[in-house]
C-alpha beads as a LAMMPS data file, in Angstrom:
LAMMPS data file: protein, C-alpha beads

179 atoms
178 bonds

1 atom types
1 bond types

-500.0 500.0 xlo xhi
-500.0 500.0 ylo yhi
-500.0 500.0 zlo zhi

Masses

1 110.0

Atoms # bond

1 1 1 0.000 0.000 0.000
2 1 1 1.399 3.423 -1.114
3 1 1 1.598 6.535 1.171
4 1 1 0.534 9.953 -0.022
5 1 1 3.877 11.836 0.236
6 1 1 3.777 15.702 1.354
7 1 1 6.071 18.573 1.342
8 1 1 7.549 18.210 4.810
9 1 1 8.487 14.471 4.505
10 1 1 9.683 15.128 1.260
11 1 1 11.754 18.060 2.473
12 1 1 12.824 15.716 5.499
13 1 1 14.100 13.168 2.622
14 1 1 15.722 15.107 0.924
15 1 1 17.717 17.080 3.801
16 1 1 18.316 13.469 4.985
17 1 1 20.332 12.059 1.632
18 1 1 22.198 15.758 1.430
19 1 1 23.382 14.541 4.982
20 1 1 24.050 11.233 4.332
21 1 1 26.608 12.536 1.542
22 1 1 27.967 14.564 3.789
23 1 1 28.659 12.521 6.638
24 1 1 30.148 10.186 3.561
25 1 1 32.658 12.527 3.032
26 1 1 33.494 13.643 6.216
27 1 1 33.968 9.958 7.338
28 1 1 36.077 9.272 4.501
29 1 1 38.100 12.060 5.235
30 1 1 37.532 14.144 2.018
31 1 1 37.473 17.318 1.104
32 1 1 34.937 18.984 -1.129
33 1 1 37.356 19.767 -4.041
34 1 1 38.997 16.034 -3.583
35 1 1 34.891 14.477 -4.594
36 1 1 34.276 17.154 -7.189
37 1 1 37.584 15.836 -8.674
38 1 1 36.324 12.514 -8.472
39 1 1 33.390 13.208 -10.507
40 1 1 35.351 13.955 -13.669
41 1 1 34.409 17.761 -13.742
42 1 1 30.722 17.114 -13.587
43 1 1 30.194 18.297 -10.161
44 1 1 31.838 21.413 -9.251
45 1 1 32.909 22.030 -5.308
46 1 1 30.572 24.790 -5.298
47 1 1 28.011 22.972 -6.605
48 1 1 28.661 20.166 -4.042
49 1 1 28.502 22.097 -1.190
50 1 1 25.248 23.597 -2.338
51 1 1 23.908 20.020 -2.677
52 1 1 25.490 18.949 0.984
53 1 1 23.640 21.812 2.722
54 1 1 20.551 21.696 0.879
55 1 1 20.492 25.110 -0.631
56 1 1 20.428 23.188 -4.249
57 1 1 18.002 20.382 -5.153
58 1 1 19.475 17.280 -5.696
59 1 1 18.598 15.290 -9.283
60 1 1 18.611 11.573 -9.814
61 1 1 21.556 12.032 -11.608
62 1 1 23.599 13.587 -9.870
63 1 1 22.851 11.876 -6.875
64 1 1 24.327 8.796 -8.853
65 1 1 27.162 10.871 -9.915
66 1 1 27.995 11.824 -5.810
67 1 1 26.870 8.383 -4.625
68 1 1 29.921 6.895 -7.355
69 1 1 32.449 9.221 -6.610
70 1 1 32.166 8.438 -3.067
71 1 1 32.011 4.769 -3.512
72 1 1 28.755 4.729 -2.226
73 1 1 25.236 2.260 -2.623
74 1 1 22.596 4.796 -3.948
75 1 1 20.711 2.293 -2.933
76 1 1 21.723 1.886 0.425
77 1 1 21.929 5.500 0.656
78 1 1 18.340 6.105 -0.036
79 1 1 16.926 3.215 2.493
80 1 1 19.296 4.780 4.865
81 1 1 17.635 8.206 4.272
82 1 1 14.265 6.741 4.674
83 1 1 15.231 5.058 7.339
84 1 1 16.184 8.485 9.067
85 1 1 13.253 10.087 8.541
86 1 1 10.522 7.291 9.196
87 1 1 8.833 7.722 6.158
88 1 1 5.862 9.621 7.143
89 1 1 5.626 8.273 10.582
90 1 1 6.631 11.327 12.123
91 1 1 5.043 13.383 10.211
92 1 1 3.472 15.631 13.182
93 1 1 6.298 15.723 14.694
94 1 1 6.162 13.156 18.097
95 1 1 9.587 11.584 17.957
96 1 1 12.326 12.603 19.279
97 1 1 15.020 13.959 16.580
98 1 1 19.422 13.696 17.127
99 1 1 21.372 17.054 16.208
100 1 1 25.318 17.341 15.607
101 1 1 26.027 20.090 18.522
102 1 1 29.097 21.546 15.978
103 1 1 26.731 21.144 13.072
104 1 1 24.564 24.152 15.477
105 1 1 27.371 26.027 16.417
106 1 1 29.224 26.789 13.214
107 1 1 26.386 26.757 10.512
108 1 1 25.940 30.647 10.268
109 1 1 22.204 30.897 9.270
110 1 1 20.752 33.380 11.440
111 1 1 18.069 31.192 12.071
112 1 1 20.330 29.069 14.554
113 1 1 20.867 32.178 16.659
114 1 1 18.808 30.989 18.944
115 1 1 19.053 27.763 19.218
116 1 1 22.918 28.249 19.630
117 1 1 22.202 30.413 22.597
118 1 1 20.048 27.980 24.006
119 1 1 22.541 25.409 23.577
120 1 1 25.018 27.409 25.240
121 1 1 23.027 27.850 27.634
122 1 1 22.174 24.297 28.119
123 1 1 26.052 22.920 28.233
124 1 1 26.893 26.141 30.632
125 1 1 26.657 23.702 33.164
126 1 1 27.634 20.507 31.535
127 1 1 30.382 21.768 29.490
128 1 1 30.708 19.093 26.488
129 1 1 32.623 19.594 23.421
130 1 1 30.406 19.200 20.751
131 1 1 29.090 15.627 20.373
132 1 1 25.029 14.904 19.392
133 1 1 21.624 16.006 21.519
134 1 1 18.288 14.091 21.090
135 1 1 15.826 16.730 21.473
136 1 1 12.527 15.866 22.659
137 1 1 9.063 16.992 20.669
138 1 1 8.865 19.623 23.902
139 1 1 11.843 20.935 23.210
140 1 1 11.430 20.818 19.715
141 1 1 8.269 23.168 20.249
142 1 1 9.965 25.848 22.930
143 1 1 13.178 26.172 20.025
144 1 1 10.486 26.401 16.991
145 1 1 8.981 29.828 19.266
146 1 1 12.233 30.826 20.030
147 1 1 13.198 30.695 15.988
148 1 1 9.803 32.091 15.097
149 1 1 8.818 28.933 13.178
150 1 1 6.682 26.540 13.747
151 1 1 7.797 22.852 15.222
152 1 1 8.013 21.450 12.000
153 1 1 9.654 24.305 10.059
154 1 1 12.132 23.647 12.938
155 1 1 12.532 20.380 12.955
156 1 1 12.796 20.507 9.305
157 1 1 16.067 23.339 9.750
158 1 1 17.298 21.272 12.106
159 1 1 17.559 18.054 10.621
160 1 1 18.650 19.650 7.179
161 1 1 21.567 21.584 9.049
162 1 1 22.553 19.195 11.621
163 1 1 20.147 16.145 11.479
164 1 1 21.954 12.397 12.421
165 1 1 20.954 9.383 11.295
166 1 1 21.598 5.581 12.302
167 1 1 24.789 5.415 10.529
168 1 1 26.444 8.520 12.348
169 1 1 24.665 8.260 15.978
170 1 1 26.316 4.694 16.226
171 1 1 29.461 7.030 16.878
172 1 1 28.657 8.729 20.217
173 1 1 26.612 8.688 23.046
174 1 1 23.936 10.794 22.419
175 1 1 22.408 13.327 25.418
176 1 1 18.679 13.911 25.758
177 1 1 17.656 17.112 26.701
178 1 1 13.831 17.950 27.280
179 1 1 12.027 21.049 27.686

Bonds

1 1 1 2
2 1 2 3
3 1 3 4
4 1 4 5
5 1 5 6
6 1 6 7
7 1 7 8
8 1 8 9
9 1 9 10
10 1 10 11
11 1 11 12
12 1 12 13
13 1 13 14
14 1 14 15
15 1 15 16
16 1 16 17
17 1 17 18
18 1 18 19
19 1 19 20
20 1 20 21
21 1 21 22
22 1 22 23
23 1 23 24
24 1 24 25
25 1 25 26
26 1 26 27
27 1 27 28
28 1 28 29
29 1 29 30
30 1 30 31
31 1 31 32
32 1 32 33
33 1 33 34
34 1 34 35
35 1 35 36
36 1 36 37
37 1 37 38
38 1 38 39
39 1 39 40
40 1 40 41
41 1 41 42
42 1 42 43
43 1 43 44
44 1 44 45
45 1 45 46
46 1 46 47
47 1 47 48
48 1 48 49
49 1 49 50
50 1 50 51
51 1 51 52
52 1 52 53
53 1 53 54
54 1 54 55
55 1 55 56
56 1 56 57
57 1 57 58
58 1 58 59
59 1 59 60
60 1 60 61
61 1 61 62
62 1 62 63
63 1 63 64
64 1 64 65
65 1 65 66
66 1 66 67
67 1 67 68
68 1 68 69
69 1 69 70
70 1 70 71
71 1 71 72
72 1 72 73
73 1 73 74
74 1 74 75
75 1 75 76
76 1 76 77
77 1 77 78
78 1 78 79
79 1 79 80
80 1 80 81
81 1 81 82
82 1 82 83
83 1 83 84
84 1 84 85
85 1 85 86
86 1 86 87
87 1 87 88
88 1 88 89
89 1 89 90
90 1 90 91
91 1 91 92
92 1 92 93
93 1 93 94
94 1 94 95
95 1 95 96
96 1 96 97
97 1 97 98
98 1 98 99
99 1 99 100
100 1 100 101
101 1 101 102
102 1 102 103
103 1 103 104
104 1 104 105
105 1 105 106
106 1 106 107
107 1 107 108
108 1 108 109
109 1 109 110
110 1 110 111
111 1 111 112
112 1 112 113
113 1 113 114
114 1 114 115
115 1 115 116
116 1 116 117
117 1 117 118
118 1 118 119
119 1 119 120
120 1 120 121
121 1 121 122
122 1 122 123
123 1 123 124
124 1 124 125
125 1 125 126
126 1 126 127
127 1 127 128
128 1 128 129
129 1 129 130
130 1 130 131
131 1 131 132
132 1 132 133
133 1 133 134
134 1 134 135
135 1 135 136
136 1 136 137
137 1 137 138
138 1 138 139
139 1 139 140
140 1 140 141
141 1 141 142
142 1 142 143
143 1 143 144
144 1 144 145
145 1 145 146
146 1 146 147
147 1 147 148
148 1 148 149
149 1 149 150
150 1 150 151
151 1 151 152
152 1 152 153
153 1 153 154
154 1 154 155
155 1 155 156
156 1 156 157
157 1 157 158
158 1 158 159
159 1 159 160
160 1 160 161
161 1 161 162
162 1 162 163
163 1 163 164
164 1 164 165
165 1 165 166
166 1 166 167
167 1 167 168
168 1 168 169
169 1 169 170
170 1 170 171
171 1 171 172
172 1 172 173
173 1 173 174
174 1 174 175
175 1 175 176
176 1 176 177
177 1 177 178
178 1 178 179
C-alpha cells in the first residue's frame, strides 16, 4: 500500500540524503574539491557544497554521480535516508530527533541564533565539546517559538543543518535534553 507523500516528509528526505553525503565525506576524510575531482568535472565544489547543505536540489543524476564518486550504494543511501526520517511516521512531529552540537554552532544561518544560545546555555553547566543532543518533541516546540517557526519548520532546519541518522549516531553517546 502506497503513502501519499507531502512537502515536509519530502523536504525531510531530501535534507536526509544531502546529509548522508555529507557525513560520507566527512567519514572518509575528504574534502569537497577532492569528490568534485572525483566526478570527472561534472560536479563542481561549489556545486557540491550547495547540494550537501541543501540550498540546491538534488537530481537523480547527480545523486548517482555523488553516490559513485564516493564509492557509495545509492541504494543503500536512499533506504538509509528513509530510514532516518521514518517515512511519514513522524510526520506531526512526536519523535524525538538527534542534532550534531558543531553542526549548530558553526552553521551561520541566522536562524540558529537561537538555538545556539540555548545550547550554550544548556552545556553552561555541563560543558561538552560538541558531540550529538536528542531533542525531545517539547523541546522541539519551545526552540520552533524561540526561531519564530513553527515545530516542523524547525525540525525541518534542524535536521537539514545538523540532522543524524543511524549510521552517524552509532558514533557517540547521544544526550537527551527535554524542555
Amino acid at each position: 500500500m502506497s503513502q501519499a507523500v507531502d512537502s515536509w516528509s519530502k523536504e525531510m528526505f531530501a535534507a536526509a540524503v544531502c546529509r548522508l553525503l555529507r557525513d560520507s565525506r566527512r567519514r572518509q576524510k575528504l574534502t569537497q574539491a577532492q569528490v568534485a575531482a572525483r566526478t570527472g568535472g561534472l560536479i563542481s565544489k561549489a556545486a557540491l557544497a550547495n547540494y550537501e547543505t541543501g540550498h540546491r536540489s538534488l537530481r537523480v543524476d547527480v545523486l548517482w554521480v555523488i553516490a559513485k564518486a564516493l564509492g557509495e550504494n545509492i541504494g543503500n543511501l536512499v533506504a538509509s535516508a528513509e530510514r532516518g526520517i521514518g517515512h511519514r511516521q513522524d510526520a506531526d512531529g512526536s519523535s524525538p530527533i538527534t542534532i550534531d552540537i558543531e553542526e549548530i554552532r558553526e552553521n551561520g544561518d541566522a536562524r540558529l541564533g537561537p538555538v545556539r544560545r540555548w545550547i550554550e546555555l544548556q552545556h553552561g553547566i555541563r560543558q561538552p565539546s560538541g558531540g550529538v543532543m536528542t531533542l525531545d518533541p517539547g523541546a522541539i516546540v519551545a526552540l520552533s517559538a524561540l526561531m519564530g517557526v513553527s515545530p516542523l519548520e524547525c525540525r525541518a532546519i534542524l535536521m537539514t543543518v545538523a540532522g543524524r541518522f543511524e549510521q552517524s549516531v552509532s558514533h557517540s553517546i547521544p544526550e537527551h535534553v527535554s524542555a
